[in-house]
C-alpha positions in Angstrom: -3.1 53.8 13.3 -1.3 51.8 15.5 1.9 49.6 15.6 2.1 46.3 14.4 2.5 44.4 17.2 -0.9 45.0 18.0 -2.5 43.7 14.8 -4.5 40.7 14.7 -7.0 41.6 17.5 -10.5 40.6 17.3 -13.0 43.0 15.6 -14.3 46.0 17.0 -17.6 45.7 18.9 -20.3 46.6 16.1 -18.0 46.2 13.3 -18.7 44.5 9.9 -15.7 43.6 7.8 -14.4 46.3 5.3 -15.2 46.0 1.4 -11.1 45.2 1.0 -11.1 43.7 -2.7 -13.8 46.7 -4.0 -11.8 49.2 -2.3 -8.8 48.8 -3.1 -10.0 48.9 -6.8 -9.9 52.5 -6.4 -6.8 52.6 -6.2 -4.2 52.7 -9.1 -0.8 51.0 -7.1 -2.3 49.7 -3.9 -2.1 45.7 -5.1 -4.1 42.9 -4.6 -5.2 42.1 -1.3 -3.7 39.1 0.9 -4.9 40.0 4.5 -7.3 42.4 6.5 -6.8 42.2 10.4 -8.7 45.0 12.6 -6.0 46.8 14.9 -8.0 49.8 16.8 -10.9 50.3 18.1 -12.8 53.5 19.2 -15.5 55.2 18.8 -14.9 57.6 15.7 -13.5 54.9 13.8 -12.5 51.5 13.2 -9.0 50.4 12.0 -7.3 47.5 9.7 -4.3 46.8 8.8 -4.5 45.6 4.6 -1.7 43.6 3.3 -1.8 43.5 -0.3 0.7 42.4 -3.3 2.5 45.8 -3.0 2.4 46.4 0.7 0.7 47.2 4.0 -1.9 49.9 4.5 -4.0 51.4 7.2 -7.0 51.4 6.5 -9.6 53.8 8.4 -13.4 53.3 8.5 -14.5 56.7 9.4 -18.3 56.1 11.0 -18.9 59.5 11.4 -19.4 59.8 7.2 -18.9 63.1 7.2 -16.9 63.2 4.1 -16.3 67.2 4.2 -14.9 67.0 7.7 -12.9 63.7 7.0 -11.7 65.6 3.5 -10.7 69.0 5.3 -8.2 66.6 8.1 -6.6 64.7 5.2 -5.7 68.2 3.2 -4.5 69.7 7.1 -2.0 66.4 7.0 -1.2 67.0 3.5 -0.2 70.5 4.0 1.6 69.3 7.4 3.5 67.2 5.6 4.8 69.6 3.5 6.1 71.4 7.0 8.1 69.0 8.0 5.7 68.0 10.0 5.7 64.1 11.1 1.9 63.1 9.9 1.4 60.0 7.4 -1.9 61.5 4.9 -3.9 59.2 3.1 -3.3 58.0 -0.6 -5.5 59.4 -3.1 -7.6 57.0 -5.1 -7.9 57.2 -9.2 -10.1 60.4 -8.3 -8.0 62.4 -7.0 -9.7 62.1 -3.3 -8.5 60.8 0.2 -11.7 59.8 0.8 -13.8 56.4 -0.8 -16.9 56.2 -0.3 -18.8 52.3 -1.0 -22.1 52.0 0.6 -22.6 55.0 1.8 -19.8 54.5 4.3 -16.3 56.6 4.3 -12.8 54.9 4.2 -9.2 56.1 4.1 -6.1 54.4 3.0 -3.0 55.1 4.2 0.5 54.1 4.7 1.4 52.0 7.4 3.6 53.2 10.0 5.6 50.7 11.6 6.5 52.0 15.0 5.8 52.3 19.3 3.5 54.4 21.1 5.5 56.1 23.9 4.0 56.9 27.2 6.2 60.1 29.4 7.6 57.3 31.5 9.4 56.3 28.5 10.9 59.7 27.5 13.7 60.9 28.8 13.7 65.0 29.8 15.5 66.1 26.6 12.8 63.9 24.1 9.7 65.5 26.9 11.3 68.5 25.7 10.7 68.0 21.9 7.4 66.6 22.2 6.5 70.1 23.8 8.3 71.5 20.6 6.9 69.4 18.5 3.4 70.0 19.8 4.1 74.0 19.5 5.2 73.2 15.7 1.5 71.5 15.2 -0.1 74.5 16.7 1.7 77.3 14.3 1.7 75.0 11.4 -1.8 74.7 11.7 -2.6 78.4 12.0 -0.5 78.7 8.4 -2.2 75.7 6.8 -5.7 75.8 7.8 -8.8 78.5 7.1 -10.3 80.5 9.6 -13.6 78.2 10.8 -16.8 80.0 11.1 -18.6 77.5 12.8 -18.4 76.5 16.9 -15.8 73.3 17.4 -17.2 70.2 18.6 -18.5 69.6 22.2 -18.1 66.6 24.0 -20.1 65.9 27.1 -18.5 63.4 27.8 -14.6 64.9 28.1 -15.6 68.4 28.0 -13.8 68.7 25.1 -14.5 72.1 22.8 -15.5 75.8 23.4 -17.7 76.0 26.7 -18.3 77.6 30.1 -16.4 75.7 32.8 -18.6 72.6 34.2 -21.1 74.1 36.9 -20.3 72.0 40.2 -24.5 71.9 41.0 -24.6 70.0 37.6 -21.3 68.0 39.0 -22.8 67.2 41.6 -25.8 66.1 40.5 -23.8 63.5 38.7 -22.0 62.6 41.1 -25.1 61.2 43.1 -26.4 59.6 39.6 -22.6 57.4 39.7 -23.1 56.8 42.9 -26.3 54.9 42.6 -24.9 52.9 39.4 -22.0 52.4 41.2 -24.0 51.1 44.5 -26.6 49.7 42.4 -24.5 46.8 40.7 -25.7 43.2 41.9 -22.3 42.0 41.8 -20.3 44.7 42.8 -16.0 44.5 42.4 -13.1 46.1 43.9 -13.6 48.8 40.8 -16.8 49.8 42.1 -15.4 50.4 45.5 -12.8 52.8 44.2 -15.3 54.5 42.3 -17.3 55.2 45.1 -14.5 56.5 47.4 -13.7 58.4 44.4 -16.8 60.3 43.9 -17.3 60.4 47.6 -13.6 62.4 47.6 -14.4 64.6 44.5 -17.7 65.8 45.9 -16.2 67.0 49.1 -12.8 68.2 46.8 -15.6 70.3 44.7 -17.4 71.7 47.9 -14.8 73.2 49.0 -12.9 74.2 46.2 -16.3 75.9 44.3 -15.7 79.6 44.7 -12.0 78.8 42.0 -14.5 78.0 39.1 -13.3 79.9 36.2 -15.3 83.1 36.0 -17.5 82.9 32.5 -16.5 85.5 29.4 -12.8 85.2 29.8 -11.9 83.7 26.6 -8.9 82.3 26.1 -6.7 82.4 22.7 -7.9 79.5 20.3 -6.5 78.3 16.9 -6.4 74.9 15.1 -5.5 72.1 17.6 -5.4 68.7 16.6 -7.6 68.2 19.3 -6.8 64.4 20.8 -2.9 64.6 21.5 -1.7 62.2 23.2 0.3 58.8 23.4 -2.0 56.6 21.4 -1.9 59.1 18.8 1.7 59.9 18.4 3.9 56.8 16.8 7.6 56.6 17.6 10.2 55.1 15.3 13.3 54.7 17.9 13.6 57.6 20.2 11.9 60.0 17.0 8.2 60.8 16.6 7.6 59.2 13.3 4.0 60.1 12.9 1.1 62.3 14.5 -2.0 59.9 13.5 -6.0 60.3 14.1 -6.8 63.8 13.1 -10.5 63.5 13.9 -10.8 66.1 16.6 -9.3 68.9 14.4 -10.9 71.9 15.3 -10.7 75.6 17.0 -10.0 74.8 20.7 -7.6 77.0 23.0 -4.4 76.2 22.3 -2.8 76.1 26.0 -5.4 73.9 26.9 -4.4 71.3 24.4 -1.0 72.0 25.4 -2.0 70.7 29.6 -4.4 68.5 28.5 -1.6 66.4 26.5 1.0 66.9 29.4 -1.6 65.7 32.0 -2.1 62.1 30.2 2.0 61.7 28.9 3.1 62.8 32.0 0.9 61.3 34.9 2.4 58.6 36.8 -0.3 55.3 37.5 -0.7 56.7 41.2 -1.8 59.9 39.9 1.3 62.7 40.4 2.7 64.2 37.1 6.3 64.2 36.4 7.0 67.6 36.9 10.6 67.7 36.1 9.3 66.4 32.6 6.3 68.6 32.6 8.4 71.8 33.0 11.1 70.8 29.9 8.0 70.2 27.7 6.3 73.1 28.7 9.6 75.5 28.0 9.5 74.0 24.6 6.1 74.3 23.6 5.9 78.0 25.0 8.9 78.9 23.3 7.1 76.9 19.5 4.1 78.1 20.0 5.2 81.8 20.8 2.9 81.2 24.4 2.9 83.6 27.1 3.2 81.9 30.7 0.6 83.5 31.6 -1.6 81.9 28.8 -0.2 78.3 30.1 -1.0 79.6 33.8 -5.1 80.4 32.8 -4.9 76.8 31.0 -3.4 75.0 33.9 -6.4 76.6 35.8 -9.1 75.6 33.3 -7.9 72.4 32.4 -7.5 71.4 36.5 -11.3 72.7 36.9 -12.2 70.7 34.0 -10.3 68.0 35.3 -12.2 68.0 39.0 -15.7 68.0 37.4 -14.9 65.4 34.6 -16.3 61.3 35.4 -15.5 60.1 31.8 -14.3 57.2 32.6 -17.5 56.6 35.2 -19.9 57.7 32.4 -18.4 54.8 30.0 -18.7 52.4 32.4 -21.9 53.1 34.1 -24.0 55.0 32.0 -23.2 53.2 28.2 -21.7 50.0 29.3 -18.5 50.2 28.2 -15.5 48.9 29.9 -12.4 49.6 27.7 -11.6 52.9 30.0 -11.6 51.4 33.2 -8.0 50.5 33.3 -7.2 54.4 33.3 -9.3 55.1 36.1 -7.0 54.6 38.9 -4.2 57.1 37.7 -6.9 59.5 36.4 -9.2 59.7 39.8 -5.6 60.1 41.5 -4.6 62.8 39.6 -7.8 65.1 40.2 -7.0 65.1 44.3 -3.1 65.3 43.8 -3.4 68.1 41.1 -5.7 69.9 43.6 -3.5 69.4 46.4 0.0 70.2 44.4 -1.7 73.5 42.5 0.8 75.4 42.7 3.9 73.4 41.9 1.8 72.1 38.7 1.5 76.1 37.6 4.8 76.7 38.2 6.1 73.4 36.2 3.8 74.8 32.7 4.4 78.9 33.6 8.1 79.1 35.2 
């Protein structure tokens, strides 16, 4: 869910054009549509924005079909909702679900949201402060809304996302020399590749002699419901408020401090790779002081997430390993960010623990 003024872009790579007119039959007051025009891309979903006779809709193609999954977010927003919490949950079709299902593919409709995404160079101290309240509100609400989940969240190999010993450096470096090659390996290299390879270069020595700090394996830290993919594409702003919390599809039991870093680290980093600490610290008062966190639960995160943040390519694996580009723009500011973090350890603890 996105704002408006990015509407109208082409479609997303593999996407075929949503069943508009026999969707929107399913539902009572939705209108007749005028207009589809695809607005995000990604890949958990595809997005469109649905004008209609009776207004404008979001309307979410979720390609992972798992309807259970996708059901059990839109009752966690429902619930949310009912908090106080700024979410925007899907309108329920003539059955009575959030979810419609044509072809064997799942769809959600939902209310548009007119609004900005804000990055932390656009906040001001006092508004970092309530996004670290707000994100402390998500946390508890969550723990009152949701049912205890059996089953393992979610691992990502790609962003190390989930529950999981820390990354092994042998393994890190191991791909480290597989970038490298890709990276070497283009027949028309650019000023990307370059950076890349002074990058991994950098880290590999970083990771050499920074290897004995690698988390120790068994300490588990304290997890609950996070909504596991906060940050500023996912937040919508109407003025200087949050207006709505979108794209729910990482909902799962993650440690809750770590969401917490993980979300400051991407509002707060500057594009040559230092955190605004000054904001960091408001935000992180707020969010212990929601969530009920103990510093020293934000210090163990700070320590995690930086480890996590040392061993991580993401960006790299996109680019070299499945051909896709659309990351490469945050490179820069995230590559920066691993050496600075590194370097500035312990004024980054103090900002989240003081």
């Amino acid at each position: 869910m996105i704002p408006a003024a990015r509407a109208g872009r082409a479609a997303p790579p593999g996407a075929t054009a949503p069943p508009v007119r026999t969707l929107l039959r399913h539902y009572r007051d939705a209108g007749e549509p005028l207009s589809c025009e695809p607005v995000a891309q990604g890949l958990l979903n595809h997005g469109y924005r649905v004008f209609t006779t009776r207004g404008s809709y979001f309307l979410k193609h979720h390609l992972d079909g798992d309807h259970q999954a996708i059901a059990r977010q839109h009752r966690a927003t429902q619930r949310l909702q009912t908090l106080g919490v700024p979410v925007a949950p899907p309108v329920e079709n003539e059955d009575g679900d959030t979810v419609s299902v044509i072809k064997g593919r799942c769809y959600a409709l939902h209310p548009w949201i007119d609004g900005r995404h804000r990055d932390g160079a656009q906040l001001t101290a006092v508004q970092s402060r309530h996004l670290g309240g707000l994100l402390g509100r998500v946390h508890t609400c969550l723990e009152r809304v949701m049912e205890p989940d059996p089953a393992p969240p979610a691992y990502d190999s790609l962003t190390y996302t989930g529950l999981h010993d820390s990354p092994d450096p042998s393994d890190t470096f191991a791909l480290i020399d597989e970038l490298l090659t890709l990276a070497r390996g283009r027949s028309a290299r650019d000023t990307f590749d370059a950076l890349a390879e002074h990058r991994l270069l950098e880290r590999r020595d970083l990771l050499e002699r920074h290897a004995h700090r690698r988390p120790p394996p068994g300490a588990e830290p304290a997890t609950g419901w996070v909504h596991g993919d906060f940050h500023p594409l996912n937040l919508l702003y109407r003025g200087g408020e949050p207006a709505a919390i979108v794209d729910w599809d990482r909902l799962a039991v993650q440690p809750r401090a770590e969401e917490a870093v993980r979300a400051a680290a991407i509002f707060f980093v500057r594009p040559t790779g230092e955190l605004e600490l000054t904001k960091v610290r408001a935000y992180a008062r707020a969010y212990r002081r929601a969530a009920g966190a103990a510093a020293s639960e934000l210090a163990a995160a700070v320590h995690r997430v930086w480890w996590e943040r040392l061993n991580d390519f993401w960006v790299l694996r996109w680019r070299y390993q499945l051909d896709d580009r659309r990351a490469d723009p945050l490179f820069a500011a995230v590559s920066a960010l691993a050496v600075w973090w590194t370097r500035e350890y312990e004024a980054v603890s103090e900002a989240f623990a003081e």
